[in-house]
C-alpha positions as semicolon CSV with decimal commas, in nm:
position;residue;x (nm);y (nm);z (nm)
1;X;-1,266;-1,744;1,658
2;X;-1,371;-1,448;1,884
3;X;-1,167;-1,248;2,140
4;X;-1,276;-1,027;2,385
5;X;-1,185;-0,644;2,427
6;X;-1,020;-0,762;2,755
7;X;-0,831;-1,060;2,584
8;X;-0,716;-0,836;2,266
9;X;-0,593;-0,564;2,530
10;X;-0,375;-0,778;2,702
11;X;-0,217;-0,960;2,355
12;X;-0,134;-0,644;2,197
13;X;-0,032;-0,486;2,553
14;X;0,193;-0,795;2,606
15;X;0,356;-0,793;2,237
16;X;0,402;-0,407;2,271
17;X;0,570;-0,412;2,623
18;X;0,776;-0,699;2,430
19;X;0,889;-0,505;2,160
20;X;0,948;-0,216;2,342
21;X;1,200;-0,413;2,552
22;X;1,324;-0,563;2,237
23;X;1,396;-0,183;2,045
24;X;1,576;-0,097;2,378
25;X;1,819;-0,411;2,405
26;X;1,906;-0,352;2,001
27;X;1,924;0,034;2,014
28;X;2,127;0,149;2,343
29;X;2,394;0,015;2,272
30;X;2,432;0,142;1,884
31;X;2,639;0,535;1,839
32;X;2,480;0,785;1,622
33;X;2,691;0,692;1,334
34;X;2,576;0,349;1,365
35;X;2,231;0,475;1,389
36;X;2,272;0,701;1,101
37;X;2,421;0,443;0,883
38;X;2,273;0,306;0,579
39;X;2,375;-0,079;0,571
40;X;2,117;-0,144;0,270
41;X;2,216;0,049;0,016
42;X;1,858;0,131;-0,082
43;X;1,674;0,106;0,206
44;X;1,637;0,284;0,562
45;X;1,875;0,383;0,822
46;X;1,763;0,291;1,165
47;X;1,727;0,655;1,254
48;X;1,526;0,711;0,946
49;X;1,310;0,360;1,062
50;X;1,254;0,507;1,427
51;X;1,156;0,843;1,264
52;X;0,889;0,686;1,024
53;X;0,780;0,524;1,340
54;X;0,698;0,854;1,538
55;X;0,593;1,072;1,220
56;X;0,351;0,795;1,219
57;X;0,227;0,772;1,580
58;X;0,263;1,150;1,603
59;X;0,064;1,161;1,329
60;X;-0,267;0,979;1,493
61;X;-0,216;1,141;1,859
62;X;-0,468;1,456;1,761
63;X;-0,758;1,226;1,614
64;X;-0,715;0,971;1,896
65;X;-0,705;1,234;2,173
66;X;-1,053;1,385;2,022
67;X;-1,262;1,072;1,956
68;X;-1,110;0,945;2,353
69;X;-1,223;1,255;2,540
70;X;-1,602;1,269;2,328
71;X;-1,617;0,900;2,455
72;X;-1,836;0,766;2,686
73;X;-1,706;0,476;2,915
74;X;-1,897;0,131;2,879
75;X;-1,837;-0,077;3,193
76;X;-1,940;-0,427;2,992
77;X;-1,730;-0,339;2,655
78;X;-1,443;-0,536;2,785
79;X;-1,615;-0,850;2,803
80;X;-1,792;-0,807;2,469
81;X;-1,627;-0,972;2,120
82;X;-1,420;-0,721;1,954
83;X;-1,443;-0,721;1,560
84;X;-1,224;-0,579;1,339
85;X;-1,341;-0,361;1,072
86;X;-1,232;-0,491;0,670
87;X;-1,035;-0,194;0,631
88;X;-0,816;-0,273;1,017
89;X;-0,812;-0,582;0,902
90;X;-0,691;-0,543;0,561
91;X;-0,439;-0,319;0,736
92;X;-0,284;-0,525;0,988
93;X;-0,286;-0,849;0,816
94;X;-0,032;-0,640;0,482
95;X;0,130;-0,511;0,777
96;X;0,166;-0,882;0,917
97;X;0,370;-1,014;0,599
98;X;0,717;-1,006;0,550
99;X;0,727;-0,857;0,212
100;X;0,870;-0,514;0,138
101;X;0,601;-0,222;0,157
102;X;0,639;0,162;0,085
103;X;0,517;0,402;0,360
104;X;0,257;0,647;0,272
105;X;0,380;0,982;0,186
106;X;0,255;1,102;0,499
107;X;0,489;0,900;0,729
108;X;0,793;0,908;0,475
109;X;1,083;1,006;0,654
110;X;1,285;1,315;0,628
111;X;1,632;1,239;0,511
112;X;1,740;1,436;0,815
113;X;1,615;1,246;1,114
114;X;1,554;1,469;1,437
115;X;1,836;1,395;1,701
116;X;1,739;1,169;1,972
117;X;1,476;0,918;1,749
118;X;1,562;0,639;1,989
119;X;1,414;0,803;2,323
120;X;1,155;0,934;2,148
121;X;1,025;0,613;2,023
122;X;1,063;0,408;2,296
123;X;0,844;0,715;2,523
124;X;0,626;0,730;2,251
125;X;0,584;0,322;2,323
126;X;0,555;0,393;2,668
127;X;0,254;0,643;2,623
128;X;0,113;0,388;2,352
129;X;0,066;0,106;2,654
130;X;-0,049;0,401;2,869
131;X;-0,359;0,480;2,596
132;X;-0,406;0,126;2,573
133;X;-0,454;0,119;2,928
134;X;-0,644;0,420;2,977
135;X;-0,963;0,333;2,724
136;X;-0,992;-0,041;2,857
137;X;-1,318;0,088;2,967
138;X;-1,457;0,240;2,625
139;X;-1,637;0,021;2,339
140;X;-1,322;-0,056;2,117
141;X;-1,605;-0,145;1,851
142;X;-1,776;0,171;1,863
143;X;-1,513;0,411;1,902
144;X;-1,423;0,489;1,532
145;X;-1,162;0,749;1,412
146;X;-0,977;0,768;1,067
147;X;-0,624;0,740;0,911
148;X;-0,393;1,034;0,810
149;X;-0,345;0,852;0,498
150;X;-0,737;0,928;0,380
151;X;-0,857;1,300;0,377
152;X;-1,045;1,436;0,712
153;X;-1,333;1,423;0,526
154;X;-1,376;1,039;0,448
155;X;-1,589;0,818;0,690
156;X;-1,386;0,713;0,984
157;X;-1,346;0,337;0,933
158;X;-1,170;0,212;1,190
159;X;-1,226;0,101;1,526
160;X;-1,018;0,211;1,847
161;X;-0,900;-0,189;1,832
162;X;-0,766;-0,196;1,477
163;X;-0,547;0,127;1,548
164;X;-0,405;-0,043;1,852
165;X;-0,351;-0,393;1,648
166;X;-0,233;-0,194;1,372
167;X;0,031;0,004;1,567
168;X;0,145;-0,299;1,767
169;X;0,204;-0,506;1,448
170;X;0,368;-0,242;1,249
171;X;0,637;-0,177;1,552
172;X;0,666;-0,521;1,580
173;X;0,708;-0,535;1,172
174;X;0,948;-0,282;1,221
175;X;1,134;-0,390;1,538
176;X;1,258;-0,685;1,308
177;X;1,406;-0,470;1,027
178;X;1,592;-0,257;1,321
179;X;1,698;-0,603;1,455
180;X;1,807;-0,690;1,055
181;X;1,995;-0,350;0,995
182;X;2,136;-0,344;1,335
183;X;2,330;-0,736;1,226
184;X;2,458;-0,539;0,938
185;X;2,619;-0,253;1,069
186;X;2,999;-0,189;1,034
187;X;3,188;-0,205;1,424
């Protein structure tokens, strides 16, 4: 089945908005200690969850700020099918099932968490929806850019649409293991 640029724009702007509402309902009300706490004795704080979330959105803001301003608007790209590529594909759907994964060294956590993770995540979401919203009007097909987990110099193969899908579904991915660690916490 096909979807329009238009039609995948407003899915992942919808589940985005949704999870963004979701993070703020489970986080304000959690302390720092809370926050800091590690209720799986092998696994992730929540602070340590929010900052692999903005190490790893940090980490694409440079490349998607260059390949946005060298392209060219295309009043009929919204319209058009959108494909995504194998490797946004094979990206999105891992990122889509519920088994454990390891993060890439380059959005591993430090085990020192910078202090206010929770506002910077959910502005981070905020300026994700604003992107979103900003290139409706560029060819999310042709507009490729790469991953900071491949070197600078490999071919960029991705398109602007699988790094949207692929950040929505892995805050959504990780939304539910805040939600999961958050039922676990000690009052």
């Amino acid at each position: 089945m096909q979807i329009t640029q238009r039609d995948l724009h407003a899915q992942l702007r919808e589940q985005s908005v949704a999870t963004r509402d979701h993070l703020t309902t489970l986080l304000r009300p959690l302390n720092s200690a809370q926050i800091n706490e590690h209720p799986e004795p092998r696994g992730w704080s929540i602070a340590e969850v929010l900052e692999h979330l903005c190490i790893t959105q940090e980490s694409y803001d440079d490349r998607f700020n260059a390949i946005v301003r060298s392209a060219r608007p295309d009043a009929g790209a919204p319209a058009r099918a959108w494909h995504p590529t194998f490797l946004g594909k094979l990206i999105a759907g891992s990122l889509e099932k519920p088994r454990p994964m390891k993060a890439p060294r380059v959005f591993q956590p430090s085990h020192t968490p910078r202090n206010g993770t929770t506002d910077a995540l959910l502005g981070l979401e905020s300026a994700f929806v604003k992107s979103m919203d900003d290139t409706a009007s560029l060819d999310w097909n042709k507009v490729k850019m790469g991953t900071p987990v491949f070197p600078d110099w490999m071919p960029k193969m991705m398109n602007l649409g699988d790094a949207f899908r692929i950040h929505v579904v892995h805050v959504s991915r990780h939304a539910r293991q805040i939600a999961r660690l958050a039922g676990k916490l000690s009052a």
